[in-house]
PANUTOR-976565 format. One line per 2 residues: number of its first residue (from 1); for each residue x, y, z of C-alpha. Coordinates in nm, 4 decimals, padded with zeros to 6 digits. Layout:
// residues N
NUM = X,Y,Z ~ ...
// end
This chain:
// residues 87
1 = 01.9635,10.6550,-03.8473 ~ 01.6925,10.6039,-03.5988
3 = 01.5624,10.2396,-03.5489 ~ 01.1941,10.1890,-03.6849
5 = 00.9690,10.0350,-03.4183 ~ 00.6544,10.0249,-03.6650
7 = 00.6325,10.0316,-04.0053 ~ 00.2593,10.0169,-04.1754
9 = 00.2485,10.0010,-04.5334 ~ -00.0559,10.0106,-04.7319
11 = -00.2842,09.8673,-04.4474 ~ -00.6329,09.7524,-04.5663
13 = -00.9004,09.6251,-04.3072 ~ -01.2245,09.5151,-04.4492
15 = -01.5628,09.3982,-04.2559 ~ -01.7155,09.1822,-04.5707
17 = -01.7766,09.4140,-04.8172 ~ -01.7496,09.7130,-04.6576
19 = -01.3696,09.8945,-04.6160 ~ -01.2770,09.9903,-04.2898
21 = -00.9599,10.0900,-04.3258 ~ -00.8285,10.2480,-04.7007
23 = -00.4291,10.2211,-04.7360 ~ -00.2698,10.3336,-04.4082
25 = 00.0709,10.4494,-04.4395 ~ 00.2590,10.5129,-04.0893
27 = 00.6484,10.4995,-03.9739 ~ 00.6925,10.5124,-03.5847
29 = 01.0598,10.5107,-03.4687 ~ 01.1773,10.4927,-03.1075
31 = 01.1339,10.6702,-02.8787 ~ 00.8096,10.8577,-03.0608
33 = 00.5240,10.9065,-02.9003 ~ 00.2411,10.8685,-03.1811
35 = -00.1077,10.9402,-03.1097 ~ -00.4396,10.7967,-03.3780
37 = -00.7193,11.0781,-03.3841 ~ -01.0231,11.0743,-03.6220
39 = -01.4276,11.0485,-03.5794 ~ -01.5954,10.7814,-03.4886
41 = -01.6133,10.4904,-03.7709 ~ -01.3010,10.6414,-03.8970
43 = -01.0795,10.2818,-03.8895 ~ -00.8856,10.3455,-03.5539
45 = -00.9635,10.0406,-03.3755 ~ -00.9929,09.8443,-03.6942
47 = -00.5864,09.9884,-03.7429 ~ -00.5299,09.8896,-03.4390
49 = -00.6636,09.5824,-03.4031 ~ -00.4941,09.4583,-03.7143
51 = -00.1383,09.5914,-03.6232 ~ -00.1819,09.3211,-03.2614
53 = -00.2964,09.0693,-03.4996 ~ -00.6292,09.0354,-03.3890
55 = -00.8215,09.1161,-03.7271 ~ -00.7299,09.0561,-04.0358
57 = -00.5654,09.3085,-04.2779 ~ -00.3776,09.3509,-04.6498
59 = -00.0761,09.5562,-04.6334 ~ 00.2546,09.5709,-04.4641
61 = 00.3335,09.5582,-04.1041 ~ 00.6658,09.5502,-03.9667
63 = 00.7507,09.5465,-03.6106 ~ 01.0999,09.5845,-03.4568
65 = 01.1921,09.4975,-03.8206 ~ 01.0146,09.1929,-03.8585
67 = 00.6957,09.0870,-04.0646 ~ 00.3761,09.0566,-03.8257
69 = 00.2329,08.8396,-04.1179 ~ 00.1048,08.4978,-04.0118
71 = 00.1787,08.6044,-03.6472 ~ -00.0709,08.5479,-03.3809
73 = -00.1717,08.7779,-03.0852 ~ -00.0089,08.5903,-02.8638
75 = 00.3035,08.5679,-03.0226 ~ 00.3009,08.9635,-03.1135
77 = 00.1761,09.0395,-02.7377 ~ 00.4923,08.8037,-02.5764
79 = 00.7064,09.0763,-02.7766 ~ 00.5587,09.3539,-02.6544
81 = 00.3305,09.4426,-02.9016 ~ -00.0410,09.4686,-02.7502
83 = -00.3525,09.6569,-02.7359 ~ -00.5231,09.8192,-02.4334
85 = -00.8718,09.9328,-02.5009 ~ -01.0366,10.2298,-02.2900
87 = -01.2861,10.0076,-01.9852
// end
């Protein structure tokens, strides 16, 4: 059985009232290579910046088989878990 880098369950990311980001399912295993496409103001950078921790989310994320929940960036980022936005 392959080992499960990422596991995304139900991810919600909301900006006061308005939902960014509506139940995002996603399983990445190693040695995937996994791209996120969509329009603009589709949710990718709010998906990504909940999965390294720096906005906050409902759901399920599991990395390297642990909970991300209650874990700051720092603390995701010093496990290799971080974001590198384009500029």
């Amino acid at each position: 059985m392959p080992d499960i880098v990422l596991r995304i369950v139900g991810l919600k990311v909301a900006y006061g009232g308005i939902q960014a980001v509506k139940g995002v399912d996603l399983e990445i295993q190693a040695g995937e290579l996994v791209t996120l496409i969509g329009a603009n103001g589709a949710g990718k950078t709010s998906t990504l910046k909940a999965i390294t921790g720096t906005q906050a989310w409902a759901g399920e994320i599991h990395y390297m088989g642990q909970s991300t929940r209650g874990m700051a960036s720092y603390q995701l980022l010093a496990r290799g878990l971080a974001m590198v936005p384009e500029g």
